[in-house]
N, C-alpha and C positions, 0 to 999 in steps of 0.2 A: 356697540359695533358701528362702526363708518363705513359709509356706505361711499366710497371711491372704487367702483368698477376698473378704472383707468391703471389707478395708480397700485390696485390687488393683480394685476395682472401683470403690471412690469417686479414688480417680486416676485411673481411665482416665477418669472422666465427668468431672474436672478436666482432665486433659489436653484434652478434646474441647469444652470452652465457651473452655479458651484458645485451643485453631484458628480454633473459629470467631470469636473477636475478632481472632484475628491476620489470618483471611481479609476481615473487616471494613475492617482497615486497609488490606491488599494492596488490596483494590477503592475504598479511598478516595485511595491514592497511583499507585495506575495510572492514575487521571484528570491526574494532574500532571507524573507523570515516569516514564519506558521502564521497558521491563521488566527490562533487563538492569540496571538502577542500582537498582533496588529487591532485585534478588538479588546485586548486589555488598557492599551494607549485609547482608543477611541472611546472608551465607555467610561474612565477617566475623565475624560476631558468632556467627556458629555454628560457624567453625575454632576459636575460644577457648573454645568448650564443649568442642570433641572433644578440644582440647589437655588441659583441666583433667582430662577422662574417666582419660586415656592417662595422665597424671601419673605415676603407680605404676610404670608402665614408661619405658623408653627410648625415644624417638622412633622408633629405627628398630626397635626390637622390638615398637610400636606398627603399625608399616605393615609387620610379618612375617603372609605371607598363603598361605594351600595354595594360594588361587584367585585370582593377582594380577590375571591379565585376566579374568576374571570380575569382580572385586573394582571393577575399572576401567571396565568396561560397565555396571555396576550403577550406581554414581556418577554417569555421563554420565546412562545416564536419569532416574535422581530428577531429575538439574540441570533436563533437560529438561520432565518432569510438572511440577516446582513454576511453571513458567517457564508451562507452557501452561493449567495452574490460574491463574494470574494476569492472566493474557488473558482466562483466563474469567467471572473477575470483574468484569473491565471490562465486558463488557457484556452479564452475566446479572447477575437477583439472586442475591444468594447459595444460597438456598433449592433453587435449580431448578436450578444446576448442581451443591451437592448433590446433588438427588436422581440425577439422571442418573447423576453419579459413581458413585452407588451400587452398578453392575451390576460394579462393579472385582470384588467378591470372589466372584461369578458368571463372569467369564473369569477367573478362577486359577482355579475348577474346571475351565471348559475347557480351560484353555492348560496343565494340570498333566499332561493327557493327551498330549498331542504333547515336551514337554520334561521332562517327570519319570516320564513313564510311569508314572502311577497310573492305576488300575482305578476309574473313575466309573459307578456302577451308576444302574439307570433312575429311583430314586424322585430322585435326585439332578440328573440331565439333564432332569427333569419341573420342579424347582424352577426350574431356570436358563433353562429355556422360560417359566417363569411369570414371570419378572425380565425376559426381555427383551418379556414381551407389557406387562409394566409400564411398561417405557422407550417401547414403543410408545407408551401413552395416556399421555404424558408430551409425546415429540413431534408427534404427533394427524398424519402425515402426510396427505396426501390431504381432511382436513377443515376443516384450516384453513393462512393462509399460514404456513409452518414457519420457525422463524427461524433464520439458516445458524449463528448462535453455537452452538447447541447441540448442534453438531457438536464443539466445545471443549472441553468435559469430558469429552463422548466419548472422547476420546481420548485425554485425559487420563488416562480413566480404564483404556485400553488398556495406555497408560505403565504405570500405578501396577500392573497385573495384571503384565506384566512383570516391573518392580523385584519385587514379592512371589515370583514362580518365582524370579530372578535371589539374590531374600534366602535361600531354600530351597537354593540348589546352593551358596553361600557360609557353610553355616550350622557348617562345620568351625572356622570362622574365630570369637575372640573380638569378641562385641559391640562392644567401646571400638575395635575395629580396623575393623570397619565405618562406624563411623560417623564414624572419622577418614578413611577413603576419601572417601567422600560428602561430608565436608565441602572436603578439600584440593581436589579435583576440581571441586566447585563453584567455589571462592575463586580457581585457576586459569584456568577457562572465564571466569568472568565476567569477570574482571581481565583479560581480552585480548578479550574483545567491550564492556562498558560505558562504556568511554573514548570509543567513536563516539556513543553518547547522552547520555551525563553534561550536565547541566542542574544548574546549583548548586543546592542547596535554601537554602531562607530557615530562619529559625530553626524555625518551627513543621513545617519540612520535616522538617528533623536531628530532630528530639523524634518525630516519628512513624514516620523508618525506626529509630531506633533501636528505639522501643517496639517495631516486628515483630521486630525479630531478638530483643531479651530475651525477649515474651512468646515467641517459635516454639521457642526454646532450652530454656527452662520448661516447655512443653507436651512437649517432647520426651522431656526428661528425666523427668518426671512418667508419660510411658508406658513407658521401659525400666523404673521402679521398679516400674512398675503387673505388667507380667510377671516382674517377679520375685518378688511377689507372690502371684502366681494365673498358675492353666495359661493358654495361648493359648486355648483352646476355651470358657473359661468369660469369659474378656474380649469374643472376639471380636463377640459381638452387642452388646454395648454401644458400638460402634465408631460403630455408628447411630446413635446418641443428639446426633452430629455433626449430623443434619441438625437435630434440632430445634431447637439451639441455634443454629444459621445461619441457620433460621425467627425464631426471637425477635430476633437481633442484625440482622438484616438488616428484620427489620418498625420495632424502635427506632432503630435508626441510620439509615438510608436508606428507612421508611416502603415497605416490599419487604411483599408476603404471596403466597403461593403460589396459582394460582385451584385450581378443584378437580379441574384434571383434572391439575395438578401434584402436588397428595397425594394423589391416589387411585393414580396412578402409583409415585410413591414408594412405596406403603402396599402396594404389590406387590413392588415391590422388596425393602423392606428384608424381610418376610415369608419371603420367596422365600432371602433370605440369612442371615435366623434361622434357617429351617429347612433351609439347606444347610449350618451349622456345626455342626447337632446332628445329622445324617447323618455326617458327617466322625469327630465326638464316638463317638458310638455303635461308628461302623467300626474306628476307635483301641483300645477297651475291647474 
């Protein structure tokens, strides 16, 4: 591992302006075509990543795993968060289901409790209260009519907490193996649900699912260098940096802007998750 602080950190904010272009695209082809055919192109093109990863190794010494059904439930739910992120798109701006998403690394501290049995002290469970009063004035219940979408990344963002516990009990397991799970399990699932919605694309179709899967693949890969790089603890708040760039892409591209009780919500959020990775940080040390 290389230990370049500097230069793990300008990847990971490359990584995170490629999502957010790639999330641009997912919410400009979920107006066109299912969602299942949009993660059959993407899972495509992201089995040929994981294949090119695993190279070095033998295929089956590739998918040799401590935690195979672990390895297998993890899989299923990424397929499922990207699937239910992509619905979210369709009918949030980008921006706002961002932010929402945000509370994800706010339930990994909760949910680390019940399935990892880590010890979450008060100044920590004080952050994750301030995160969800954030996602409160985000969705303004009771003040104004709430819209049922933003239930979507919620849960998504439930999903994504999940898969991170799920990446944590599988972490005996090398990298290239994980992430060839996750990809064969996608390319699987969706190759036996996508066939019922398949909707031929036109040419300007083909040009734009491909562009998700190379940009998603790129982005991807750009974050496993970005940690190898630099610790997890010194990446992990720039992770944030996601929503701003799905503010700017999502204001150019579909003319989206966040009102204010969307960033001020967020601005709780991600606070709230800055300051519970440098709890975490500290605890480590």
């Amino acid at each position: 591992m290389n230990d370049n602080p500097a230069r793990g950190i300008t990847l990971m904010l490359a990584a995170t302006m490629l999502f957010a272009c790639m999330d641009a695209l997912s919410k400009h082809l979920a107006g066109h075509y299912s969602v299942p055919q949009i993660l059959l192109i993407r899972f495509i093109l992201f089995t040929l990543f994981a294949l090119a990863i695993a190279r070095p190794r033998s295929i089956r010494q590739a998918f040799r795993s401590h935690h195979p059904v672990l390895q297998l439930l993890r899989s299923v739910v990424i397929t499922v968060e990207v699937g239910v992120f992509v619905l979210a798109f369709r009918h949030l701006p980008l921006a706002d289901a961002h932010a929402i998403a945000g509370v994800a690394p706010l339930l990994v501290t909760a949910l680390a409790v019940p399935f990892l049995g880590e010890k979450v002290g008060p100044r920590r469970w004080a952050a994750v209260g301030v995160g969800f009063i954030g996602l409160l004035v985000i969705l303004r219940p009771g003040l104004t009519v709430m819209d049922p979408a933003a239930f979507i990344p919620l849960f998504g963002a439930f999903l994504w907490a999940l898969y991170q516990i799920l990446v944590r009990r599988v972490s005996a397991d090398d990298a290239s193996t994980s992430i060839l799970y996750m990809a064969v399990v996608g390319l699987v699932t969706m190759s036996v649900i996508a066939p019922f919605f398949w909707k031929w694309p036109d040419l300007t179709g083909w040009i734009f699912l491909l562009m998700l899967g190379v940009i998603g693949s790129i982005g991807h890969y750009l974050l496993i260098v970005a940690f190898q790089m630099a610790p997890a603890s010194t990446l992990q708040p720039f992770h944030y940096s996601l929503l701003v760039w799905a503010t700017i892409v999502g204001y150019l591209v579909f003319n989206d802007f966040p009102d204010i009780w969307t960033i001020s919500g967020g601005g709780l959020i991600v606070l709230s998750g800055i300051y519970t990775f440098y709890r975490e940080r500290v605890r480590s040390q």
